[in-house]
C-alpha positions in Angstrom: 20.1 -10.5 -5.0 21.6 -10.9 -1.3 20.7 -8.3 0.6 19.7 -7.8 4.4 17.1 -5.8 3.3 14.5 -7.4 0.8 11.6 -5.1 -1.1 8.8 -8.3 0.7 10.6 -7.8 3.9 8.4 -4.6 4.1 6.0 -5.6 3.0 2.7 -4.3 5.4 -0.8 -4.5 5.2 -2.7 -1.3 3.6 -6.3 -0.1 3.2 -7.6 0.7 0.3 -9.5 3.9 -0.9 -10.7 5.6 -4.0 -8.7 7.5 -6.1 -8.8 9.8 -8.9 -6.9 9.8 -12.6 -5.2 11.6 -15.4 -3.9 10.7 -18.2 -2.4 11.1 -21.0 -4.5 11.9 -24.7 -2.9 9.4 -26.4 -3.2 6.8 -23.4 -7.2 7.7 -23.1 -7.8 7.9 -27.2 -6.4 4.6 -27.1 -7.6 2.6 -24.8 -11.3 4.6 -24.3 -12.0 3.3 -27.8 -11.9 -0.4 -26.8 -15.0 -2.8 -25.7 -15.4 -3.8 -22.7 -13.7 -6.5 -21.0 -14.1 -10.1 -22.3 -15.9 -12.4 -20.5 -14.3 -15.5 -21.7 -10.9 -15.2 -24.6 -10.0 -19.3 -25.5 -7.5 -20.5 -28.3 -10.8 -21.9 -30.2 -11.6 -18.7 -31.0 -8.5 -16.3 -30.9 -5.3 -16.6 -32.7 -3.0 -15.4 -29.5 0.4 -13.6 -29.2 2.4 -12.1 -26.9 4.4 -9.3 -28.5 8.3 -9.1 -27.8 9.3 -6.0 -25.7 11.4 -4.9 -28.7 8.6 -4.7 -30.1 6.7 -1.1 -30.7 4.9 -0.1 -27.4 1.9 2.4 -26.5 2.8 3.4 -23.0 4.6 2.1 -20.3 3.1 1.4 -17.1 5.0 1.5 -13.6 3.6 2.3 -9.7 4.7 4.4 -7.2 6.8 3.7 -3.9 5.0 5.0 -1.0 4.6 3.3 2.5 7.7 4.1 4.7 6.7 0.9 6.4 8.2 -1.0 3.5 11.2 0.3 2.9 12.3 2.5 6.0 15.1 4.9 5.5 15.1 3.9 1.3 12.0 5.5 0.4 13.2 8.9 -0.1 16.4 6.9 -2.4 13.6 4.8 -3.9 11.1 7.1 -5.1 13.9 9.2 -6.6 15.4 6.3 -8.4 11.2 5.7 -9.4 11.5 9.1 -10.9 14.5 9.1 -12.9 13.7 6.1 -14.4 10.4 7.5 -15.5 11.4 10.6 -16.9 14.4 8.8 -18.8 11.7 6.5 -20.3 9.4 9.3 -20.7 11.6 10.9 -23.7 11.0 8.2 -25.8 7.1 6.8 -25.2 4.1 7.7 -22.9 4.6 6.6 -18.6 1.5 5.9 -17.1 2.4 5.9 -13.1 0.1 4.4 -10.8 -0.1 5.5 -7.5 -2.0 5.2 -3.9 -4.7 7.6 -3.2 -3.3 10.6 -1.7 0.2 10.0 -3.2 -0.8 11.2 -6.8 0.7 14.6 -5.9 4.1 13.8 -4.9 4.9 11.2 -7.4 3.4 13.6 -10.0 5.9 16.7 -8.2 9.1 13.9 -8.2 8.4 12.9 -11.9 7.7 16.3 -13.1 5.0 17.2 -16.5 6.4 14.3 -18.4 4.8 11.4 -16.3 1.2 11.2 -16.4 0.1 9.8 -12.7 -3.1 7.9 -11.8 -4.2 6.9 -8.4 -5.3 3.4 -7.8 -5.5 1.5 -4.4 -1.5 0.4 -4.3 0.3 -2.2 -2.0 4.1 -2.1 -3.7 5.9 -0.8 -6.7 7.0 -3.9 -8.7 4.1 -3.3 -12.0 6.5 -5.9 -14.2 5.2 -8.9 -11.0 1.8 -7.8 -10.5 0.7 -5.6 -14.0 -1.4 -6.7 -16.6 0.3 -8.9 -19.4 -0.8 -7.5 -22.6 -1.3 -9.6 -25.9 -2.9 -9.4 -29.4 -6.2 -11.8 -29.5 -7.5 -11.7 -33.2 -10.8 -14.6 -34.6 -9.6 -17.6 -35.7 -12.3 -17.1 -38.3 -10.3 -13.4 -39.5 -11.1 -9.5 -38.2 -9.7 -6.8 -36.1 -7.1 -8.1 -33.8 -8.0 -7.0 -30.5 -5.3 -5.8 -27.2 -6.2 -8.1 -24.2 -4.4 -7.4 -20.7 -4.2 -11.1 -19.0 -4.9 -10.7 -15.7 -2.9 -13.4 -13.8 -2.8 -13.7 -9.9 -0.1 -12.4 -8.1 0.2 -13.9 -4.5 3.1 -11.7 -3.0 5.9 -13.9 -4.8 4.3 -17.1 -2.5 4.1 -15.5 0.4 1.0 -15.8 1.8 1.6 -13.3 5.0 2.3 -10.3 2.6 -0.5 -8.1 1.6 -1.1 -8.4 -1.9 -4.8 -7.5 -2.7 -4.4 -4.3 -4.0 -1.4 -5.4 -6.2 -3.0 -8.3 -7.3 -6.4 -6.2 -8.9 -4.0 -3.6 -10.2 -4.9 -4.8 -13.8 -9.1 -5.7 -13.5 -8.8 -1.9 -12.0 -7.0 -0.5 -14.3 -8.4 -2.1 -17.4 -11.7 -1.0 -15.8 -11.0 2.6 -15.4 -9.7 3.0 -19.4 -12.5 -0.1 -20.3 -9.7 -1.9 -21.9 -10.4 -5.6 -22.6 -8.8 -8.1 -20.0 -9.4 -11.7 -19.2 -8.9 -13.1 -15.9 -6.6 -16.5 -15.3 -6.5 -18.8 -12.5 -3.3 -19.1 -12.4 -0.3 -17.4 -10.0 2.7 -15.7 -13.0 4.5 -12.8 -12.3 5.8 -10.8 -15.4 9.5 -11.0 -14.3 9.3 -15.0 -14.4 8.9 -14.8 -18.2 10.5 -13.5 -21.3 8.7 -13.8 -24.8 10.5 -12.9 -28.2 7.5 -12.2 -29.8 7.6 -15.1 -32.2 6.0 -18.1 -29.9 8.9 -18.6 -27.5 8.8 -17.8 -23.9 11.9 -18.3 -22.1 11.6 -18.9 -17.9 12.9 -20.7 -14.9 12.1 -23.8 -13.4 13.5 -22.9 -10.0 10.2 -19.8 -10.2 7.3 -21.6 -12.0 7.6 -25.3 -10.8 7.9 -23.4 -7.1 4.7 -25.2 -5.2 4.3 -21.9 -3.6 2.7 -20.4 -6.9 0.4 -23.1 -8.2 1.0 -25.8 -6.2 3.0 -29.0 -7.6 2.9 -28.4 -11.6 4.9 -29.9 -13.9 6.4 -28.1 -17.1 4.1 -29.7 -19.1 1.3 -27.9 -16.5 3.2 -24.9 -17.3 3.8 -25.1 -20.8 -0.7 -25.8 -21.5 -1.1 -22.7 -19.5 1.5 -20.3 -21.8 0.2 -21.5 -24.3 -3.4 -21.5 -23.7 -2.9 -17.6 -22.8 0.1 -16.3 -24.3 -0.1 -18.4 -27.6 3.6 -19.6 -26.2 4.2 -22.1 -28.7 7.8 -23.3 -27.1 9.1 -22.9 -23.6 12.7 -23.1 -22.9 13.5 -23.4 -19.7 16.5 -22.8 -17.3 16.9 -24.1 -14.2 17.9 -21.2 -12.1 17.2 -17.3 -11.2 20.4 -15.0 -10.8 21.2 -16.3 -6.6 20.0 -18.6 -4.1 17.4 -16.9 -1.8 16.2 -14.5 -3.8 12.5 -14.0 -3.0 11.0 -14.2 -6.5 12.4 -18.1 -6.2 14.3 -17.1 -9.9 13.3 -14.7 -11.9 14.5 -15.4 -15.5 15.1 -11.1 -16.1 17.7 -11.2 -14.0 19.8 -13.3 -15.9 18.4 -13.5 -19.3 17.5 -10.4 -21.7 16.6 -10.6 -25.1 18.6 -9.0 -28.2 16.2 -10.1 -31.0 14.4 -13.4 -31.8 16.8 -16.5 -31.2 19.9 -14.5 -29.8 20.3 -13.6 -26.1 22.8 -12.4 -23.7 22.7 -14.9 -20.8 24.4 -13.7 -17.3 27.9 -15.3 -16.8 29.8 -15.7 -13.3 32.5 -14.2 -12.6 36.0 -15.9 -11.1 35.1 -13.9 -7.6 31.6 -15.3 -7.3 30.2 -17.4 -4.7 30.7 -21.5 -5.8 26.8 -21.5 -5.7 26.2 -18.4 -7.7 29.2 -20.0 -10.3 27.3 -23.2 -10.3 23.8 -21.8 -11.2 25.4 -19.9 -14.0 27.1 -22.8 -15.2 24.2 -25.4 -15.4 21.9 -22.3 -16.8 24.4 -22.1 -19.8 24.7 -26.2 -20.3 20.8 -26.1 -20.1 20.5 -23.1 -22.8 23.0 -24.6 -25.0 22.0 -26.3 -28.6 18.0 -25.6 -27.7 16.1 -23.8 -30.3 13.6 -21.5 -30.6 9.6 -21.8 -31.5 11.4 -21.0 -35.3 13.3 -23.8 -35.2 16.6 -21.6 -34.9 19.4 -22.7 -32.2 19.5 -20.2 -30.2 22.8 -18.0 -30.1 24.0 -17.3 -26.7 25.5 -14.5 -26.4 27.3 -14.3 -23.1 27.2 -11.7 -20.6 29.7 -11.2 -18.2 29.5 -7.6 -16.5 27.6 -8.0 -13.2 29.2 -6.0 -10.0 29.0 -5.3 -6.5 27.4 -2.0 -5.2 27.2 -0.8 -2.1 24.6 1.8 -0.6 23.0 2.0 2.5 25.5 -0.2 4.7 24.9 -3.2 2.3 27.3 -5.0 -0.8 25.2 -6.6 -2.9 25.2 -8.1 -6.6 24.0 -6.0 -9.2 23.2 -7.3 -12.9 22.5 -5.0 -15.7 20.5 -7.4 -17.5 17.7 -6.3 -15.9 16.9 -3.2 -18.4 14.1 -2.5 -20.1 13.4 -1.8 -23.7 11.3 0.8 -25.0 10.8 2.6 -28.4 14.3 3.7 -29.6 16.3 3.2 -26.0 17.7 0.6 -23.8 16.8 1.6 -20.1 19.6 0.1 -18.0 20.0 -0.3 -14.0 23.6 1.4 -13.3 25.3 1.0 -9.7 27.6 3.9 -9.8 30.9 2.3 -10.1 33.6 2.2 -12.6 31.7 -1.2 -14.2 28.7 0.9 -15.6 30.5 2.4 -18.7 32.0 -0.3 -20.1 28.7 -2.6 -19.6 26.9 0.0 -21.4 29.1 0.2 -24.0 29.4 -3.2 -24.7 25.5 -3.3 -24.2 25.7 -0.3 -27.5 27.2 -3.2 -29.6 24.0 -5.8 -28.9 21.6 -2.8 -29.8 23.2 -0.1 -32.3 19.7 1.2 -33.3 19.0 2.0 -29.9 20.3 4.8 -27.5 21.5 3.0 -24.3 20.3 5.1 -21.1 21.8 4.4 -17.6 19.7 5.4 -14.7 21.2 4.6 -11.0 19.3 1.8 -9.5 20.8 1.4 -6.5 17.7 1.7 -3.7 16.0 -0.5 -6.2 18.5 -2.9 -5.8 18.9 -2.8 -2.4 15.1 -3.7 -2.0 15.5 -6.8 -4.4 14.9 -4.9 -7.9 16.1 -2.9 -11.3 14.7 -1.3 -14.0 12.4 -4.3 -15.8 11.3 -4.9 -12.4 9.0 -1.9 -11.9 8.0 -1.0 -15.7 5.4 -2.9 -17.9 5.0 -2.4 -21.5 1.6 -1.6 -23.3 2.0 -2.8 -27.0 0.8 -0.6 -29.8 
């Protein structure tokens, strides 16, 4: 999103210190019960998949804003938009919130009971870049399917002058701390560059994953071995472009892709007032999607999507998309900006997903700082 003031624009260098935990019964029952991490996971040996975020989920996992140094006079606007998101995701499944030692108190007072808060050595808020990605690794030779986190790098969205450390072992840590399984990958994917429907496809962007500043100078079919040799991705469909030109995370596809169900998805249209270049990207995004199919073999229905708006907070007009929600068990989690466009976007959002209730939570600090709601939650699968 254009905006004069970027989430990585903050972003400062921190030290790290121990921290304490709690957490929730169900969270430790859980995850206590599993071995410890696995020293080497390959597609000789496990059957791999990635389980669709429609799919049922454990917990959800998000971090805590807390250096003023990063976003200056927002904080206070982002740590209550932090909050609200929690507690409205909190109603229907466990929150597990990370945060920096010494800041377990206030994001456990901001939250309130319903939040369980652990402190781990924290550099930013964004868990969906930076959080473990969790999949279901069972034998190839039959037994218990097993939950593995995939710890990928994270590298500050290819920034190499942003502090990233602390983000980037957010899941060895926390995997550690519950001794949850997790396998480490050489390779630089943030969780908001990808989209899986549970059934072997993965849906991302070329403008984010073929961007040298992640793994150097890949190709798809670089891309494609590496998906599927840890998320058991069995097709790729690509787009060629993120939501608008500059945006930091070089195209992140949940900004203008979201998944109904498996082989139909709404896919962000421009509107008439739009920049030419924003119009264009949405136009060759749509011509790219169109007639591919699925890892099923199904063409894929587009569905398209044609409520984004402009908010305004803080001095700054920006573009907001509500594509960036989050689902959880029962509930749609949606980014709102507090104009007369969010009630007829979540309506017409109640049509794509009548099972669910549709929840809007005011994102506007978060979008401000380059972000919504799928940005800063992760989803633990059952």
């Amino acid at each position: 999103m254009a905006s004069p003031l970027n989430r990585r624009q903050f972003l400062t260098a921190i030290a790290a210190v121990a921290g304490t935990a709690a957490s929730s019964p169900l969270w430790a029952q859980s995850l206590l019960s599993r071995p410890a991490a696995l020293q080497f996971l390959s597609k000789a040996n496990y059957d791999l998949h990635f389980p669709g975020e429609d799919q049922p989920h454990l917990a959800t996992l998000m971090s805590w804003p807390h250096r003023r140094g990063f976003y200056l006079n927002t904080l206070g606007a982002m740590q209550d938009e932090m909050a609200a998101i929690a507690q409205a995701i909190a109603q229907y499944e466990t929150v597990l919130m990370i945060a920096h030692p010494g800041q377990g108190a206030t994001a456990q007072s901001k939250c309130g009971p319903s939040v369980r808060v652990l402190e781990l050595p924290l550099d930013d808020c964004w868990m969906r870049d930076n959080g473990p990605v969790f999949i279901h690794a069972t034998p190839t030779g039959g037994g218990q399917s097993t939950r593995v986190a995939m710890d990928f790098g994270f590298n500050a969205w290819g920034n190499p002058n942003w502090q990233s450390d602390n983000d980037d072992a957010i899941p060895q840590r926390l995997c550690e701390r519950f001794q949850h399984p997790f396998h480490t990958v050489p390779f630089v994917l943030e969780g908001g560059a990808i989209h899986g429907d549970g059934e072997g496809t993965i849906y991302t962007t070329e403008e984010c994953l073929l961007h040298p500043s992640r793994n150097g100078s890949v190709t798809k079919a670089d891309v494609e071995a590496q998906l599927a040799a840890t998320l058991g991705a069995q097709k790729v469909v690509w787009l060629p472009w993120g939501l608008t030109p500059n945006d930091l995370t070089e195209g992140h596809i949940d900004g203008v892709l979201a998944l109904i169900e498996p082989g139909k998805v709404l896919l962000q249209q421009a509107r008439p007032t739009d920049r030419p270049d924003v119009q264009l990207r949405a136009a060759e995004n749509l011509a790219a999607l169109q007639g591919q199919t699925d890892a099923q073999g199904r063409v894929i229905d587009i569905v398209p999507w044609n409520w984004m708006s402009d908010t305004s907070i803080f001095g700054a007009t920006f573009e907001h998309t509500y594509l960036n929600f989050y689902l959880v068990n029962g509930a749609v989690i949606v980014p709102t900006a507090s104009n007369n466009d969010d009630a007829p976007a979540l309506a017409e959002l109640q049509t794509h997903f009548p099972n669910r209730d549709i929840v809007g939570v005011e994102c506007r600090a978060l979008g401000y700082n380059g972000g919504g709601v799928h940005c800063v939650t992760q989803q633990v699968p059952v």
